[in-house]
N, C-alpha and C positions, 0 to 999 in steps of 0.2 A: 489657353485663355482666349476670349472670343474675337475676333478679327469680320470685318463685316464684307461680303458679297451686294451688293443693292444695284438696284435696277438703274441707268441713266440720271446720276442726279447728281449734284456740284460733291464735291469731296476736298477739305482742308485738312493735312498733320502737318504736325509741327512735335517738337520736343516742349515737356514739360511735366514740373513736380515730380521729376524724376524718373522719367516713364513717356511712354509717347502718347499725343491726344490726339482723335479724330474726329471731324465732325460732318455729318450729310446732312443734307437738305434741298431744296430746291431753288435753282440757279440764282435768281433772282433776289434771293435771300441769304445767301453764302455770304456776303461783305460785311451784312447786320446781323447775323448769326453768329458770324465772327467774333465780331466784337464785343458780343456777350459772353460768349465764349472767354476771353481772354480778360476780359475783368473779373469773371467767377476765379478764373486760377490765378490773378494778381492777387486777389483779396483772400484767398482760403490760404494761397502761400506765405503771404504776411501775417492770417493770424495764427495759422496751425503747425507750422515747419518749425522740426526739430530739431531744423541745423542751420538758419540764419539766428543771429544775434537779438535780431531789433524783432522779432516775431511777439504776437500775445504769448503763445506756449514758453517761450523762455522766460518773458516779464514776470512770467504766473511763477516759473520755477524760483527764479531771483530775487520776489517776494518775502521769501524768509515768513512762509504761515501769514502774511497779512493778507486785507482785502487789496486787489485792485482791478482798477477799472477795466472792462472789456468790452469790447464791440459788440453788436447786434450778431455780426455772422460768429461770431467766438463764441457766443457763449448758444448760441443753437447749436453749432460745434459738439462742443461741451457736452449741451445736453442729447443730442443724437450718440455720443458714447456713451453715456449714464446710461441711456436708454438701450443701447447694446446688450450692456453689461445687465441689465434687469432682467431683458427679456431671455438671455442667454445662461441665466444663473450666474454669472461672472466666468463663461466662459471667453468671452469679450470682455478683456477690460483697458481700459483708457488709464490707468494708472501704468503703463507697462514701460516707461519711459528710461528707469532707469533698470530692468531689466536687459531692454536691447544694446543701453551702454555695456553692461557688465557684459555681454555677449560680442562684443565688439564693433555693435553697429551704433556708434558713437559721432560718426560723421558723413557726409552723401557719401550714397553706396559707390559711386564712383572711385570713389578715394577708398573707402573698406577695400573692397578688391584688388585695387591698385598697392597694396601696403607690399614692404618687402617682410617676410617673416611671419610666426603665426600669433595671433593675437593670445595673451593670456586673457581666459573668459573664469568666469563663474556663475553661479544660480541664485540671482535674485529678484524672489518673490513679487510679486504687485504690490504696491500701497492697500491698494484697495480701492475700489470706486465708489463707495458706499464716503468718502472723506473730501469728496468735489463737493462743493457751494456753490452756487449759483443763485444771486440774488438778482434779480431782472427788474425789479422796481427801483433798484439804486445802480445798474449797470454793471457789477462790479461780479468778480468769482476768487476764490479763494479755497486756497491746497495746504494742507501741513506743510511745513519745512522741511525739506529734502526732496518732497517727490517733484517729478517729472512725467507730464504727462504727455503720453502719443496717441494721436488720433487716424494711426494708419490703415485703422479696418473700417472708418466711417468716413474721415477726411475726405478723401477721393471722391468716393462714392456722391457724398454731400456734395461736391463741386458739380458731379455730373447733372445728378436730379437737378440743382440751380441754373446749371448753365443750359439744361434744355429745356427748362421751363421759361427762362428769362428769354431765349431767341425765340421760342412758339408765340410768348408773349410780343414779340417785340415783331416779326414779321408775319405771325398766322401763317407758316408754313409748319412742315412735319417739320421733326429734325431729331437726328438723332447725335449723340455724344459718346464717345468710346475713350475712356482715360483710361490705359494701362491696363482695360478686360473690365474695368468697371461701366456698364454700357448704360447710360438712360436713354427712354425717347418720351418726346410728347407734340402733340396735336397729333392729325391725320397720318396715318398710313399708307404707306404703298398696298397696292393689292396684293393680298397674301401675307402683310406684313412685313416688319423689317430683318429680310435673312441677316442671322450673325453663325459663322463658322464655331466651335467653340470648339479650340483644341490646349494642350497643355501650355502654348507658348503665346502670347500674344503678337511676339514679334514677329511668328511665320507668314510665311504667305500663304496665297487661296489656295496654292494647290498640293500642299501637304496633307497628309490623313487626317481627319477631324469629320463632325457632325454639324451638320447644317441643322439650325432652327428658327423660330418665325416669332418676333413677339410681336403685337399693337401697342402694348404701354407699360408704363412701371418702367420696369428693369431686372438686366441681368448682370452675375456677377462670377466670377470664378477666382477662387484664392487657389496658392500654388504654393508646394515646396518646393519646386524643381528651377525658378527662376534666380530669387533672390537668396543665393548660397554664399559660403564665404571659409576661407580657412583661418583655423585656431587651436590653440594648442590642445585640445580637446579632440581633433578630426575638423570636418567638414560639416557648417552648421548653417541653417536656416533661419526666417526669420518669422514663421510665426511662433508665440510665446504660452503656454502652458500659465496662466496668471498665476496660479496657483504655485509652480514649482519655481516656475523664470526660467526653466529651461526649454528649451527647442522642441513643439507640442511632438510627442509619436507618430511616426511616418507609416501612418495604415492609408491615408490617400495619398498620393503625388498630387493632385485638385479636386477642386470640389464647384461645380457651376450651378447655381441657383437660381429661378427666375422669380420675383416677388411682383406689390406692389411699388416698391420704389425700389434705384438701384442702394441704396441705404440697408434698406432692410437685406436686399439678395446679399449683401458683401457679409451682412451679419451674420447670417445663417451658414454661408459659406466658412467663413473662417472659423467659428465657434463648431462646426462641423469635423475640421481639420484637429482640432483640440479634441472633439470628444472620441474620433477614430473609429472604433467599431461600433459603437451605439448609433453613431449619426444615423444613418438610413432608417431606424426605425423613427428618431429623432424629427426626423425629416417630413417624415411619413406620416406622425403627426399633427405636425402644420399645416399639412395638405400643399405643399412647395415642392413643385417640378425641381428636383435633381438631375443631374449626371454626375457621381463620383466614378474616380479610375484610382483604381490601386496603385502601390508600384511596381505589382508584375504587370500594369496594362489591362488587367480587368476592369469591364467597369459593371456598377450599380447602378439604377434609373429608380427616381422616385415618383410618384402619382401624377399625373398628368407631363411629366416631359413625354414625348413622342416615345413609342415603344416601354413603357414603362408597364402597361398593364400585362404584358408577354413575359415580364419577366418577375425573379424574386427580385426583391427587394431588401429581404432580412441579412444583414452582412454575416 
């Protein structure tokens, strides 16, 4: 996952949303970067977290099929999953909530991991994303009874675009944002752009094997099967989700790095990538969206416009 290289310029991580963030910029602006920063992930973790009580995502579950009310950011939320799931044919889908329960990821992964024993899993299906409401002239969104909805292929991502739009907004410097490989930037540039390492793990350091690359804007994203694993009475299972089956998508990538217009879109293409497995790369191809997939013998595939992409096939 991508980890950043950058030239002379302030740097804050901290832990958060389950995952680590990071944030560059220039010095001057680090304090008030910040602290847009840390309100984007107050506010996305109060409305979209699967494993606090008092979140939107639970109220909506607890609902029982009625309307209720939702926030501004909840229900963009919301519809940046809808929208996943549209543009991806429902290889994204945001209904997958009780899916990752029946798989045993039920509670922060912290705690999944930490369990004595292996979990009893099973395979259930998505709701469907086609059953989300969202009514924006009365505030309010509305789910059938039972489902559960997760926003873990757009959530992030949405924190990132926001939070680095809101500091560029807020100080007119560059800045870039790195949550857990989901990376946005916006305003100006360093020259040559903002190097981000992009390797399987986000947690490595700089000088592990990996590929350096350079964006100006939007964003990039990298989904992984190799990070968030877990044991169950089944084997060893992952966490992205096949909507369709509910079972743990086929491990034809170990990651998938995408660079888009926003890092929204990159996380999409990324993960819906990891689900479709060997189609992706034609998939990919056309969108006209710079790739890097790596197999998991360590091969990897480049799509159009990443660095070195037109040297090589591309057809998996």
């Amino acid at each position: 996952m991508p980890t950043t290289e950058i030239p002379p310029k302030s740097i804050a991580r901290l832990d958060a949303l389950g995952t680590t963030a990071e944030l560059i910029t220039e010095p001057l602006a680090l304090g008030e970067a910040l602290d847009c920063l840390l309100e984007e992930l107050r506010a996305i973790d109060e409305a979209c977290s699967r494993f606090r009580p008092d979140s939107e995502v639970m109220h909506l579950r607890d609902a029982g099929g009625r309307w209720t009310q939702a926030s501004r950011l909840f229900r963009e939320a919301l519809r940046a999953g809808v929208r996943a799931a549209a543009i991806t044919g429902g290889d994204v889908d945001p209904t997958v909530g009780a899916s990752l329960n029946a798989l045993g990821w039920d509670r922060d992964f912290t705690i999944v991991v930490s369990r004595d024993g292996a979990a009893q899993i099973e395979a259930v299906p998505a709701a469907g994303w086609r059953r989300i409401e969202i009514d924006d002239a009365r505030g309010r969104v509305r789910v059938p009874a039972g489902v559960t909805i997760d926003l873990g292929a757009t959530a992030k991502a949405l924190a990132a675009d926001r939070a680095a739009s809101a500091a560029h907004r807020a100080t007119g410097a560059g800045v870039l944002i790195n949550l857990g490989g989901d990376v946005a930037v916006a305003g100006p540039a360093p020259e040559g752009g903002w190097p981000i390492l992009v390797a399987d793990d986000h947690r490595t350091q700089l000088d592990v094997a990996g590929e350096t690359v350079a964006i100006r804007s939007g964003g990039l994203a990298t989904s992984s099967t190799t990070v968030r694993r877990w044991q169950t009475s089944d084997g060893e299972v992952h966490h992205i989700v096949d909507p369709r089956s509910g079972a743990p998508a086929g491990e034809v990538w170990r990651t998938v790095s995408v660079c888009a217009a926003s890092c929204v879109d990159a996380n999409t293409a990324a993960t819906a990538s990891i689900v479709r497995g060997a189609a992706a790369p034609a998939w990919l191809q056309s969108l006209r969206l710079p790739a890097r997939l790596v197999r998991t013998d360590g091969s990897v595939v480049l799509t159009g416009g990443w660095p070195g992409a037109e040297e090589q096939a591309w057809a998996a």
